[in-house]
C-alpha positions as CSV (number, residue, x, y, z in Angstrom):
1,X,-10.6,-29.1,10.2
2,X,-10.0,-28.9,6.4
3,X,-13.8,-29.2,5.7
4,X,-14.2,-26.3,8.4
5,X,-11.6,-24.2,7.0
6,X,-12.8,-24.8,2.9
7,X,-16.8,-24.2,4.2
8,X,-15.4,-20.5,5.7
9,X,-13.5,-20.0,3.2
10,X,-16.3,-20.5,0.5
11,X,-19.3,-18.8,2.8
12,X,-17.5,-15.6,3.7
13,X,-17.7,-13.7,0.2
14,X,-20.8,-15.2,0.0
15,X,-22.4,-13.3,3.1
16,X,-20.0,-10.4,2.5
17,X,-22.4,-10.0,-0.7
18,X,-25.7,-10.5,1.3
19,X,-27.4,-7.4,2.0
20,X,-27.8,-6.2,5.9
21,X,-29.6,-2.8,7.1
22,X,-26.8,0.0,7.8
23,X,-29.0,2.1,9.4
24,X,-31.5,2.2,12.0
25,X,-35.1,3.4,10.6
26,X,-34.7,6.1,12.7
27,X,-31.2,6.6,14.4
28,X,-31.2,9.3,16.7
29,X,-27.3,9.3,16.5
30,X,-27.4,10.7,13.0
31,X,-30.2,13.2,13.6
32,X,-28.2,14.4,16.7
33,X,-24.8,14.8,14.3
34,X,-26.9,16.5,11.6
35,X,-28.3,18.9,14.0
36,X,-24.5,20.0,15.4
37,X,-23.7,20.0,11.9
38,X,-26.3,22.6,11.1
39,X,-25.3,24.6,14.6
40,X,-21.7,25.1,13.6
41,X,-22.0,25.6,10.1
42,X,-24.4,29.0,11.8
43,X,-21.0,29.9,13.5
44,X,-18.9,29.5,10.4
45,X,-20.8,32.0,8.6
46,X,-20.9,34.6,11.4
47,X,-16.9,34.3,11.3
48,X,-16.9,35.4,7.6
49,X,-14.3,33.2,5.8
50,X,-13.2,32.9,2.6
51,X,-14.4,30.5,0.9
52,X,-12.0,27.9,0.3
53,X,-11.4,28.5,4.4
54,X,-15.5,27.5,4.6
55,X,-15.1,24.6,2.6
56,X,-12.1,22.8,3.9
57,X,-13.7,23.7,7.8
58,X,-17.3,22.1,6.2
59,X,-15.6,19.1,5.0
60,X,-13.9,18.5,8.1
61,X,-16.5,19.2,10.2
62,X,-18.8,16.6,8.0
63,X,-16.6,13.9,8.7
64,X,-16.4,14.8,12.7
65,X,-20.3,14.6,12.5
66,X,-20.0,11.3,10.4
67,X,-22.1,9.2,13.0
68,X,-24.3,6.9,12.9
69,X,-25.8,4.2,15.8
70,X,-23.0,1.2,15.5
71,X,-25.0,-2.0,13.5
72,X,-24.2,-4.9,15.1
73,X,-21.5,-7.1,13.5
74,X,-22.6,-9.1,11.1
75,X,-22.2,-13.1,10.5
76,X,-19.9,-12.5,6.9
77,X,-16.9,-10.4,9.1
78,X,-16.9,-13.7,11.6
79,X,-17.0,-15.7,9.1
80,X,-14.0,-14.0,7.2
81,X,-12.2,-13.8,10.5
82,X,-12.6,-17.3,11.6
83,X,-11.0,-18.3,7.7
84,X,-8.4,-16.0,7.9
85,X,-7.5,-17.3,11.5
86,X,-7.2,-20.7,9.4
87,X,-5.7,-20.2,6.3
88,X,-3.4,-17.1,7.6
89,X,-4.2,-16.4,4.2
90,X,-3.8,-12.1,3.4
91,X,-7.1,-11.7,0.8
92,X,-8.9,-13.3,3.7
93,X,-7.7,-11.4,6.4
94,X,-7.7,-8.2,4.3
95,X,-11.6,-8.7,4.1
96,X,-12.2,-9.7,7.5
97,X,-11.7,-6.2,8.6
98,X,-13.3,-4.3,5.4
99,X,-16.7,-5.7,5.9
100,X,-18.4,-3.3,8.6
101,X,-19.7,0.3,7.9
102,X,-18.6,1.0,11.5
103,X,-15.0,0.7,10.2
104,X,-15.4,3.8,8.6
105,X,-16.9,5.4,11.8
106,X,-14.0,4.5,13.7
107,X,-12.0,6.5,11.5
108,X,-13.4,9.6,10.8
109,X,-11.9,11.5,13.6
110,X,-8.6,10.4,11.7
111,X,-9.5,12.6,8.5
112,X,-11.3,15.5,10.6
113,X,-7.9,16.2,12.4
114,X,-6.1,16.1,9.1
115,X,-8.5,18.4,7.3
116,X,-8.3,20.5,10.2
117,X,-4.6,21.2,10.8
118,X,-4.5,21.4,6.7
119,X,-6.6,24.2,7.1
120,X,-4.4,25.6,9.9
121,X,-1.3,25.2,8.0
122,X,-2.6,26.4,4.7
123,X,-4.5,29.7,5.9
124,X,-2.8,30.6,9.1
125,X,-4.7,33.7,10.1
126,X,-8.3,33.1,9.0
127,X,-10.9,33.9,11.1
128,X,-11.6,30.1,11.9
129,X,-8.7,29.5,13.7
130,X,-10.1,29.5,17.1
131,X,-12.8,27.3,16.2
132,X,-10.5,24.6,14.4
133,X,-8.4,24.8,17.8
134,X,-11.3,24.3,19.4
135,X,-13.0,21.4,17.7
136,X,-9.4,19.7,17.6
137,X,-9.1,19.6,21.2
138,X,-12.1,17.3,20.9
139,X,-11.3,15.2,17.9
140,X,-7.9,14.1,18.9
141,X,-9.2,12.2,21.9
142,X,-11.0,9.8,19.3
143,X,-7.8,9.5,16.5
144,X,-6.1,6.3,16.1
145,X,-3.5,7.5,13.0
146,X,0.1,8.3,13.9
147,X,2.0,11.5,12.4
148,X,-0.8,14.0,13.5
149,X,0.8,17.3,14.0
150,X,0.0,16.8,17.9
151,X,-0.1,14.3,20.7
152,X,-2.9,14.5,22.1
153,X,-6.0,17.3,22.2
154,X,-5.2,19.1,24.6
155,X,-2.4,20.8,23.6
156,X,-5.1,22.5,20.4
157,X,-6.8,23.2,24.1
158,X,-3.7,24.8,25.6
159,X,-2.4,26.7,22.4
160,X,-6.3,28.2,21.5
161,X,-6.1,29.9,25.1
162,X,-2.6,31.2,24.5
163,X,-3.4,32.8,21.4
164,X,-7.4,33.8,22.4
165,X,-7.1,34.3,25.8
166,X,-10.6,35.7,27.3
167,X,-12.5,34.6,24.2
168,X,-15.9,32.7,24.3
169,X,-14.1,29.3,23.1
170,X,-10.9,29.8,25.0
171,X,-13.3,29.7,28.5
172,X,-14.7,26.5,26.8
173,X,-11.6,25.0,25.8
174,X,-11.0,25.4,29.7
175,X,-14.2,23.3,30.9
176,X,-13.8,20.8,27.8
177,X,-10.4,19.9,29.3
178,X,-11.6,18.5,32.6
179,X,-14.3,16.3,30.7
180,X,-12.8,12.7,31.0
181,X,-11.9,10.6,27.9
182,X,-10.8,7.5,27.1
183,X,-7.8,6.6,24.5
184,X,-8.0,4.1,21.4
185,X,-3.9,3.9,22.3
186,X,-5.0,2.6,25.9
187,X,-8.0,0.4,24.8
188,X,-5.3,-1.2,22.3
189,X,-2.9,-2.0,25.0
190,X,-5.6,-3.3,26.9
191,X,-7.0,-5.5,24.6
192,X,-3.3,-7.7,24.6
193,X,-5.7,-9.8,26.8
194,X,-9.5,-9.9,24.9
195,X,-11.7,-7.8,27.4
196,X,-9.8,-5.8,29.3
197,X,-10.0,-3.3,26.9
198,X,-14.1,-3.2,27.3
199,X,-13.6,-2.8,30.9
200,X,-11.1,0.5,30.1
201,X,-14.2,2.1,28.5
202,X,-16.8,1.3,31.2
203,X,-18.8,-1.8,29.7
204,X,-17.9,-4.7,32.1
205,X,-20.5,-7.3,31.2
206,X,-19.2,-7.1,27.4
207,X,-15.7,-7.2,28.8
208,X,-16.1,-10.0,31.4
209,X,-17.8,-12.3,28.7
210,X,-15.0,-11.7,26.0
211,X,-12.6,-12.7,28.9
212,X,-14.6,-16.2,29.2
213,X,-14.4,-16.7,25.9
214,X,-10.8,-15.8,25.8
215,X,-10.1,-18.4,29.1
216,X,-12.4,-21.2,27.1
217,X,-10.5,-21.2,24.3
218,X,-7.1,-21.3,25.9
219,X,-8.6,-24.2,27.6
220,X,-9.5,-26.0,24.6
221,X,-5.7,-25.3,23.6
222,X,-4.1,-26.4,26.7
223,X,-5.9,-29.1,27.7
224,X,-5.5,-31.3,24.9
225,X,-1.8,-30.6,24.7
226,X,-1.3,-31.7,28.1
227,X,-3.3,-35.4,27.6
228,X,-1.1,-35.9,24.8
229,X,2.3,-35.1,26.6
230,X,0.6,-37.2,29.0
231,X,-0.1,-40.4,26.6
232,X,3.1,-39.0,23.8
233,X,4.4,-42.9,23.8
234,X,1.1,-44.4,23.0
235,X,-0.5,-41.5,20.5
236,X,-2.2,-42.7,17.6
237,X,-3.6,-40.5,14.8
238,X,-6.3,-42.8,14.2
239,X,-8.0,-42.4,17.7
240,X,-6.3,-39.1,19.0
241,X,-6.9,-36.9,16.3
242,X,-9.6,-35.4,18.2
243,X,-7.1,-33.7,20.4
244,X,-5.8,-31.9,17.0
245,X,-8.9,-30.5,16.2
246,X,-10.0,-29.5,19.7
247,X,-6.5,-27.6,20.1
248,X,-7.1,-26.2,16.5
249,X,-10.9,-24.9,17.1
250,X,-9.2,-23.4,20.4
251,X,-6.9,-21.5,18.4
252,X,-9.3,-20.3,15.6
253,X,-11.8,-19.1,18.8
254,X,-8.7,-17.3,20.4
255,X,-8.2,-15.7,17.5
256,X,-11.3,-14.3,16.4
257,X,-11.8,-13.3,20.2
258,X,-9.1,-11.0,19.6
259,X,-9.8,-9.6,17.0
260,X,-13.6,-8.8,17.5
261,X,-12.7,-7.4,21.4
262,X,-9.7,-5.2,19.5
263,X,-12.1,-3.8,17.5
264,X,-15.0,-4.1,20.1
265,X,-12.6,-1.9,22.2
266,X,-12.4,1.2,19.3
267,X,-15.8,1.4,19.3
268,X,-16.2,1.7,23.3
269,X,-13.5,4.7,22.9
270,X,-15.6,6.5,19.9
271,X,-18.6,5.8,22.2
272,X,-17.5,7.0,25.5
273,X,-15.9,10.5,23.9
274,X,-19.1,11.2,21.8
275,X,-21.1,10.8,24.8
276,X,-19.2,12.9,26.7
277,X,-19.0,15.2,24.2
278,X,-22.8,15.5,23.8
279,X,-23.6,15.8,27.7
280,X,-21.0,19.0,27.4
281,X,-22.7,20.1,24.6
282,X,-26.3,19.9,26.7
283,X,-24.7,21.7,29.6
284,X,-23.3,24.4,27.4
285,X,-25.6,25.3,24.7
286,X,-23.5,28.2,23.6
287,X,-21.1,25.5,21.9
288,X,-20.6,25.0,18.6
C-alpha cells in the first residue's frame, strides 16, 4: 500500500498538468446559452436602464448562461482523489476537487443569484426589477451557497407577482412554478449512500452502478475484517498481510465512490433544471 499511495501521490500533479479538450468541437450547450444570452440582452435594452443597472444584469446573466456540455472526468481528479483518500493529506485533497472545468459550472448559479439580488438591493426601483425577479425564481433551484437572501426560488416567483401583478413575466413566473426541479440540498443528502443521489435526478443506470461499487467496496472492507476476527489467535503479518491491504483498497474505493457520486449528483441537479428550463423556454418563446 505504500508503493500505491507514493505512485498517486507522484502521478496526480503530473496528469493535473496534462492537457485534456474542455470543450466539445461543437457543443450545442454553449451555442444554446449564447443564443438566450443574445435574447435577453434584446429585453434589457427595451427596459432602458441605466447603465451600471445593464452591467451588473449582463454580468449576471453571463454567468447564468455559463454553460457548457459537462467533459467527462478526467484520470488526474481520480488520481488526486484516490491519494488524498490515502494520505488524508489537505494539498491533496484540496486538488482533488480543483481539477474539473465542470467545477466552475456547478457554481455559477451561486454568483448569478448574488449579482442579482446586489442589483436589487443597490437600485431598488430600476426598470429591471421584474426581470431579475424573474430570472431568480429560476437560478435559485440550481444554488448550492448558503446566506442567499432567499430560500428557495419561488418566493422571487411569489414576490415578482405581488409587486407586477398582470404583467407578461408575472403570468410566466406562474407557469415556471409548476415546472419540476430537483435540489443540490436533496441530491447531497442522498448521496450519504453513493448513488442514491443519481437516482433523485432521474439517471438510474449511473446510480445503480455507483451503488455496486459502493456494496464491493464495503465488501472488500468487511470481509477481511471478519477472517481475521475469525483466525485473531493465529494472525501472522508475514502471511495475513493481504487482509490489510484488501481492507485498505476497500476503503480508498469507498472513498473515492463518494466523492465522485457527490459530485456526480450536482451535476445531475444542474442538468435536470437546465433541461427543464430549456423545454419551458421552447414552449414559451415569449421568454426571456
Amino acid at each position: 500500500m505504500r508503493t500505491t499511495a507514493a505512485a498517486l501521490i507522484l502521478l496526480a500533479p503530473i496528469a493535473a498538468c496534462s492537457s485534456s479538450r474542455a470543450f466539445a468541437p461543437r457543443d450545442e450547450t454553449l451555442a444554446l446559452a449564447q443564443q438566450r444570452l443574445a435574447t435577453t440582452a434584446q429585453h434589457v435594452r427595451r427596459a432602458q436602464p441605466t447603465d451600471a443597472e445593464r452591467q451588473l444584469f449582463m454580468q449576471a446573466e453571463g454567468l447564468y448562461r455559463y454553460r457548457f456540455t459537462f467533459p467527462p472526468r478526467g484520470l488526474s481528479s481520480y488520481l488526486a482523489e484516490g491519494a488524498a483518500a490515502i494520505t488524508d493529506f489537505p494539498a491533496l485533497q484540496s486538488l482533488a476537487g480543483a481539477l474539473d472545468l465542470a467545477d466552475l459550472r456547478l457554481r455559477a448559479s451561486d454568483g448569478a443569484v448574488h449579482l442579482w439580488e446586489v442589483l436589487l438591493e443597490q437600485y431598488p426601483t430600476s426598470t429591471l426589477r421584474p426581470l431579475t425577479l424573474y430570472r431568480l425564481g429560476w437560478a435559485y433551484r440550481s444554488v448550492g451557497a448558503t446566506g442567499l437572501p432567499r430560500a428557495s426560488g419561488d418566493e422571487a416567483f411569489d414576490q415578482l407577482a405581488h409587486d407586477y401583478p398582470g404583467s407578461a413575466l408575472a403570468a410566466l413566473a406562474d407557469h415556471a412554478r409548476a415546472v419540476p426541479w430537483k435540489s443540490k440540498a436533496t441530491a447531497t443528502a442522498y448521496s450519504l449512500l453513493p448513488g442514491l443521489g443519481q437516482l433523485y435526478v432521474g439517471e438510474p443506470g449511473n446510480g445503480l452502478a455507483r451503488l455496486a461499487v459502493a456494496l464491493a467496496a464495503v465488501a472488500m472492507v468487511a470481509t477481511p475484517a471478519l477472517v481475521a476476527f475469525e483466525r485473531r489467535r493465529e494472525l501472522r503479518w508475514q502471511r495475513d498481510w493481504p487482509l490489510l491491504g484488501v481492507g485498505l483498497g476497500g476503503l480508498v474505493v469507498l472513498s473515492i465512490d463518494y466523492t465522485a457520486a457527490f459530485r456526480d449528483a450536482l451535476r445531475g441537479v444542474v442538468l435536470f433544471n437546465e433541461r427543464a428550463e430549456v423545454e419551458f423556454e421552447a414552449r414559451h418563446p415569449e421568454a426571456p
